[in-house]
N, C-alpha and C positions, 0 to 999 in steps of 0.2 A: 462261492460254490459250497462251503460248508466245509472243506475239507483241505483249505488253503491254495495257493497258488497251483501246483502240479491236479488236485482234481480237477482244475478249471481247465489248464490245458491237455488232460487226460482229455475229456468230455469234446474241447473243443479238437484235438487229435480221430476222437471217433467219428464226431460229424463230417470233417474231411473223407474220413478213410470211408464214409457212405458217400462219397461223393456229390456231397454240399460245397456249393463254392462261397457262397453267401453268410459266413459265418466269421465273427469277433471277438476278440477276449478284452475284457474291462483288466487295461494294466494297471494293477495297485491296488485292485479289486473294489468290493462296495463302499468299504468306509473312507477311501479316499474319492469315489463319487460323491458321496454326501458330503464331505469335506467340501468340496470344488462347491456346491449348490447348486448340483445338478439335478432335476424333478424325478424324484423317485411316485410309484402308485403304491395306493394301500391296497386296494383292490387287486385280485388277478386276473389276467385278462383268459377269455373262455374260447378256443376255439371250436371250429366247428368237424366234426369228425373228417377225415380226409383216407384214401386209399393212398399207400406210400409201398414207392417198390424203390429201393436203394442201387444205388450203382457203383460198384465197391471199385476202390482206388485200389490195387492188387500192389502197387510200389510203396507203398507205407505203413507197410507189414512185411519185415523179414520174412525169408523161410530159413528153418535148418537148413537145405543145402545151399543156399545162398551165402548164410554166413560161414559154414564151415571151407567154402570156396577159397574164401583170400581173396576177395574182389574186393573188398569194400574195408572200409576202418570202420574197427569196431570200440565203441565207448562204452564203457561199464559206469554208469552213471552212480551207481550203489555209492556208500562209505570207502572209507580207505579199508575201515578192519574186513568186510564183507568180500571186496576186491584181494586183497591178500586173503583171505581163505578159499578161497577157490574163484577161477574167472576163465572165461573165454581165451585160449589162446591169443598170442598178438593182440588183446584188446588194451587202452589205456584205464586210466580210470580219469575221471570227472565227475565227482557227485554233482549233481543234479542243484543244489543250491547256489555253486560256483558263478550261476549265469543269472541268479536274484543280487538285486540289492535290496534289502526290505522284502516287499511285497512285489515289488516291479523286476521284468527283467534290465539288468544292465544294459546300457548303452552302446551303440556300435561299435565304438573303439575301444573299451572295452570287450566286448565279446569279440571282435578282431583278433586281441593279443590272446584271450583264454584260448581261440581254435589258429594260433599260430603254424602250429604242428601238421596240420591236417592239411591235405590236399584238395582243391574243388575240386579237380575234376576225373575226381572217383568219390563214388557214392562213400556213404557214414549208415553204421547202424549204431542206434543207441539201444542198451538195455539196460534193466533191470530186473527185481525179481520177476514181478507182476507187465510190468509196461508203462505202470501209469506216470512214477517217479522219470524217467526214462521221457516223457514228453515235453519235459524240461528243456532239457537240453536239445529235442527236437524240434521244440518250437524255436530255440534261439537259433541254430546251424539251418533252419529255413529262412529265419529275419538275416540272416548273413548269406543266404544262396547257395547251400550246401544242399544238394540231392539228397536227402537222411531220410531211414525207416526206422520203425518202431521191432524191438525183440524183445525177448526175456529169459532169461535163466533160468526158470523154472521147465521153458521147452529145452533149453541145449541141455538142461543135465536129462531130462526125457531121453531124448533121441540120442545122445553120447552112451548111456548107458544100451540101448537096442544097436547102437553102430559097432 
């Protein structure tokens, strides 16, 4: 995707959240496609115009009052120094790389032992500044079956400051 692992699963985050069910991510991204000798096109391929109405998945998007509730576990996906300077109440931290090996996410039992802590069955929000980093770890706590949405820190210092 150009922008390493987390734009891919940002991108593929957004197409969910328009409610696309029909959507993939290449784990370990293109150069271990062509590695494997999988047929890539030089060509791109040209669709034909289409009308597109989206159907927005309203659960894989935090809100502030959601998170400021205490329903849910909150993951501060950011760095360790980022999470010590300021963070969401009760959130953990988890950067966001924790759940790559390489280019690929980690393994089940792996990714088992990193979300040890966490409970199923209550929801997970993951943030970061933006969201996009933050998809990381939301695409792994869905490969693991964890109910998880997407926030950001850039909204809770928003609305903390107007609360």
């Amino acid at each position: 995707c150009g922008g390493g692992p987390s734009a891919a699963t940002y991108v593929y985050w957004i197409m969910k959240h328009l409610g696309h069910s029909n959507v993939s991510l290449m784990d370990g991204g293109i150069d271990e496609w062509v590695r494997a000798g999988k047929p890539t096109a030089v060509e791109a391929t040209h669709l034909l115009p289409a009308n597109y109405t989206p159907s927005i998945d309203q659960d894989l998007l935090a809100s502030y009052p959601f998170v400021q509730s205490g329903g849910a576990q909150i993951i501060d996906a950011r760095g360790e120094a980022e999470f010590e300077a300021g963070s969401i109440p009760s959130s953990i931290n988890i950067p966001y790389d924790r759940v790559l090996d390489g280019k690929r996410i980690k393994d089940d039992a792996a990714l088992s032992r990193l979300f040890s802590s966490l409970d199923k069955d209550r929801p997970v929000v993951v943030y970061t500044n933006t969201g996009v980093k933050a998809s990381m770890i939301w695409l792994a706590l869905t490969l693991q079956d964890y109910e998880a949405s997407i926030y950001s820190w850039k909204d809770w210092q928003a609305n903390s400051v107007s609360s």
